[in-house]
C-alpha positions as CSV (number, residue, x, y, z in Angstrom):
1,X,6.6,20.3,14.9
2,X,8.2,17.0,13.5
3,X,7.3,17.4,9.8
4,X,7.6,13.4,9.5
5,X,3.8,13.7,11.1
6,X,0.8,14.8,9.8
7,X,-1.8,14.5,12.0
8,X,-4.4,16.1,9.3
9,X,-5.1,12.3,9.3
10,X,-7.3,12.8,11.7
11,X,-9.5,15.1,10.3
12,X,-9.8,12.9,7.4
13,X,-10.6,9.7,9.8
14,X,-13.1,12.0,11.7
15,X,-15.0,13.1,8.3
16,X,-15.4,9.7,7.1
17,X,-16.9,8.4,10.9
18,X,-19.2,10.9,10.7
19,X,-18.4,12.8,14.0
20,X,-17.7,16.6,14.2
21,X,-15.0,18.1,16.1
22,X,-16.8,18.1,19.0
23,X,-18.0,14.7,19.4
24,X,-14.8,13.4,18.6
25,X,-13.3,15.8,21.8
26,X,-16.1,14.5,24.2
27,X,-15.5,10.7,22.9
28,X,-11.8,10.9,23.7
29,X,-12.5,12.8,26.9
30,X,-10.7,16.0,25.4
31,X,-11.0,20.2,24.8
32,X,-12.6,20.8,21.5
33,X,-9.2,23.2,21.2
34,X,-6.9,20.4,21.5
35,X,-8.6,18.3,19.3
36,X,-8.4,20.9,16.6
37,X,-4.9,21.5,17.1
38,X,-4.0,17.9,16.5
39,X,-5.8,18.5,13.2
40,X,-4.1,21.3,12.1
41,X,-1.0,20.1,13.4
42,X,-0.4,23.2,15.8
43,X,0.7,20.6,18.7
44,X,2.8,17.5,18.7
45,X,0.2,15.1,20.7
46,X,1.7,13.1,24.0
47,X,1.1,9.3,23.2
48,X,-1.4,9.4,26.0
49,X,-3.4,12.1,23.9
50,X,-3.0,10.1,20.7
51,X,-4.4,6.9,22.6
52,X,-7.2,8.6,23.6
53,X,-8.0,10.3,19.9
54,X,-7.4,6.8,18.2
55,X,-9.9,5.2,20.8
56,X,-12.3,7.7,20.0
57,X,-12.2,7.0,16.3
58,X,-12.1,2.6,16.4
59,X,-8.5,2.5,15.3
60,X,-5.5,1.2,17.3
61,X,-3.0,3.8,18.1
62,X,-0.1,2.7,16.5
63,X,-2.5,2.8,13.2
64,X,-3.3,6.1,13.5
65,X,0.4,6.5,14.2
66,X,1.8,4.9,11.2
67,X,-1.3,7.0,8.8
68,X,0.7,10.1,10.4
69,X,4.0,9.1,9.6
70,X,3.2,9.2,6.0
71,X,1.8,11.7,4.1
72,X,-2.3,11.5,2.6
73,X,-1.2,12.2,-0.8
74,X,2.2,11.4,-2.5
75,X,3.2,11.3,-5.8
76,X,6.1,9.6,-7.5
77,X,7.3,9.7,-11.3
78,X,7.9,5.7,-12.3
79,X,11.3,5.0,-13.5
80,X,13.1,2.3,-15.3
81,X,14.1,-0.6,-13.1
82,X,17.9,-1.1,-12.7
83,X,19.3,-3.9,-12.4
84,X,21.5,-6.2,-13.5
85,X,19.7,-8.1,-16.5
86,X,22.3,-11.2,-16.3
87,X,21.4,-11.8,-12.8
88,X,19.7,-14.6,-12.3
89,X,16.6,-13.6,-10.5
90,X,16.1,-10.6,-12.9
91,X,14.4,-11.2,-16.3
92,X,12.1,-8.7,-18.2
93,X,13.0,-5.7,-16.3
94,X,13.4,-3.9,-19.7
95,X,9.7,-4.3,-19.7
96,X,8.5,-2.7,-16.4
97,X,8.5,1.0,-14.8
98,X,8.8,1.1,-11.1
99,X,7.4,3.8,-8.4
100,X,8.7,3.8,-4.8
101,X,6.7,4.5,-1.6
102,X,9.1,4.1,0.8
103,X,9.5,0.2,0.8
104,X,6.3,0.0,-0.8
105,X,6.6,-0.5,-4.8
106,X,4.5,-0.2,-7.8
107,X,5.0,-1.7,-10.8
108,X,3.9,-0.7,-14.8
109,X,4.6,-3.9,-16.6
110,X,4.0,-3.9,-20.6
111,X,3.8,-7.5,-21.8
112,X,4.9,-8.3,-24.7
113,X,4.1,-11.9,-25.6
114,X,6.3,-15.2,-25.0
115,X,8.6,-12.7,-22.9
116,X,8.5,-13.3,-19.1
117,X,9.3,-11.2,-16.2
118,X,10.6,-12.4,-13.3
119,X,12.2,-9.9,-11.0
120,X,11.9,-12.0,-7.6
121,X,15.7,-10.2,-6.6
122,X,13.5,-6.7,-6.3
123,X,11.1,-7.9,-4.0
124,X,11.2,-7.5,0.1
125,X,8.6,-9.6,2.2
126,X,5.8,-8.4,0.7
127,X,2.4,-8.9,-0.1
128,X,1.7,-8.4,-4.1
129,X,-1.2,-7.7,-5.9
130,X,-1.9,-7.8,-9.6
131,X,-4.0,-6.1,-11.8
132,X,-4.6,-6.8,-15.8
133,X,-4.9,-4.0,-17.9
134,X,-4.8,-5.8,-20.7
135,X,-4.0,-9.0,-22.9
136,X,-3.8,-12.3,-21.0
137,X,-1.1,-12.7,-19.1
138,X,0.1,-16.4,-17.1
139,X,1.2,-16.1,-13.4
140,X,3.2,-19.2,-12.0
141,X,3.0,-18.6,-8.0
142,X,4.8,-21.8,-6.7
143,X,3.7,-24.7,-8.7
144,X,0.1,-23.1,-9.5
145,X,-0.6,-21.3,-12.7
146,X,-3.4,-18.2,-13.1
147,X,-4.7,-17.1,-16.4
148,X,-5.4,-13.3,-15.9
149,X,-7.4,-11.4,-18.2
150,X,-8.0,-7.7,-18.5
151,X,-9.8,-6.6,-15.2
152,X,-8.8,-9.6,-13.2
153,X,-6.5,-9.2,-10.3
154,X,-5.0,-11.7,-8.1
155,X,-3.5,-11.4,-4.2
156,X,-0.8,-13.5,-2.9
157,X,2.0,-13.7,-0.8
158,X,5.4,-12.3,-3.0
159,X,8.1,-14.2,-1.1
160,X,6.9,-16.9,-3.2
161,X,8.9,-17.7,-6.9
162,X,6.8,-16.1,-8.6
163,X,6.9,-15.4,-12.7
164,X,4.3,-13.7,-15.0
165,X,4.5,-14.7,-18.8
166,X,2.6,-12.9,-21.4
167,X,0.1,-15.2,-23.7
168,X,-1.2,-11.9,-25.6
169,X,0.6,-8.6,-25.5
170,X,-1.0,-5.7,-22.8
171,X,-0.2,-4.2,-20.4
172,X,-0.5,-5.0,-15.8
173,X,0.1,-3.2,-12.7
174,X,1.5,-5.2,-9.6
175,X,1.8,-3.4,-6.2
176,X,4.5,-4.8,-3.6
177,X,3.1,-4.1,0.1
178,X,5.4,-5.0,3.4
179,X,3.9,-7.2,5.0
180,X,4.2,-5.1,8.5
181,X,2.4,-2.5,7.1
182,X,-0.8,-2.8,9.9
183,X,-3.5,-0.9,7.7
184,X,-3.5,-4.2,4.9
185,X,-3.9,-6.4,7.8
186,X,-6.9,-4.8,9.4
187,X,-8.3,-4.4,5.7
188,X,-7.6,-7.9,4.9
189,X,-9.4,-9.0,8.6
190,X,-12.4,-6.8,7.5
191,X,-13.1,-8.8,4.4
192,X,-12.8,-11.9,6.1
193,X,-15.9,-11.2,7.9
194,X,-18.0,-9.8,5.3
């Protein structure tokens, strides 16, 4: 079995639609016993098979493709950032901590006030979020600015110059997210039509 899959996934994505093991093997037109070996990764499913499982559940294929590729759970230990601090699109990287999931990134940034951070040289195409912890912190996205207060949070594309300033000292998360990564996107489309 290729241990870069884990089709457990689809146990997890069965749970949550409510369907048992055998309705999801008569939706996708399959033996109860194959099903249940996808789950318990005791087969590596033809494409055909994974089509017909993914249909079954309402997700595209390569979705429930790309949840398989990467493990349910992972956990990483933040780090320092490195980097060269003279560089000119690095500034304030003293001040964060940094956690990788594959080219995903999550950042612990304590601000400390009048002191930005501007690390635009660490980021891929990505989508970034933001969440305050604490303090108030100033986001400059282009030629906007966002006051952010604890418990706010703010979306926006990071490609964009982008630099947060600290007005009072706390403390804020950001998350970097490829943009290619398919499971934002169809969580994104969802809240559209809410």
């Amino acid at each position: 079995m290729n241990s870069d899959y884990d089709f457990g996934v689809v146990r997890a994505i069965r749970k949550r639609a409510g369907l048992t093991l055998q309705q999801l093997a008569q939706a996708s037109g399959l033996t109860y016993p194959t099903v249940e070996m996808i789950e318990t990764n005791k087969t590596i499913p033809s494409l055909k098979t994974l089509d017909a499982v993914a249909g079954a559940l309402g997700i595209s294929t390569s979705n429930l493709l790309s949840l398989a590729e990467h493990r349910l759970v992972q956990r990483r230990k933040a780090c320092p950032v490195s980097g060269d601090p003279m560089q000119k699109g690095l500034e304030g990287l003293d001040l964060c901590r940094v956690a990788f999931y594959d080219k995903a990134k999550m950042f612990r940034v304590r601000a400390v006030k009048d002191q930005p951070v501007h690390v635009m040289d660490l980021h891929e195409d990505c989508h970034e979020f933001c969440y305050v912890l604490s303090g108030v912190v100033e986001l400059k996205v282009a030629d906007m600015a966002y006051s952010l207060e604890a418990d706010d949070t703010i979306f926006f594309d990071g490609m964009l110059d982008h630099t947060y300033s600290a007005i009072e000292d706390g403390e804020y998360i950001t998350v970097h997210i490829p943009k290619n990564v398919r499971i934002l996107e169809t969580m994104l489309q969802e809240q559209g039509q809410e």
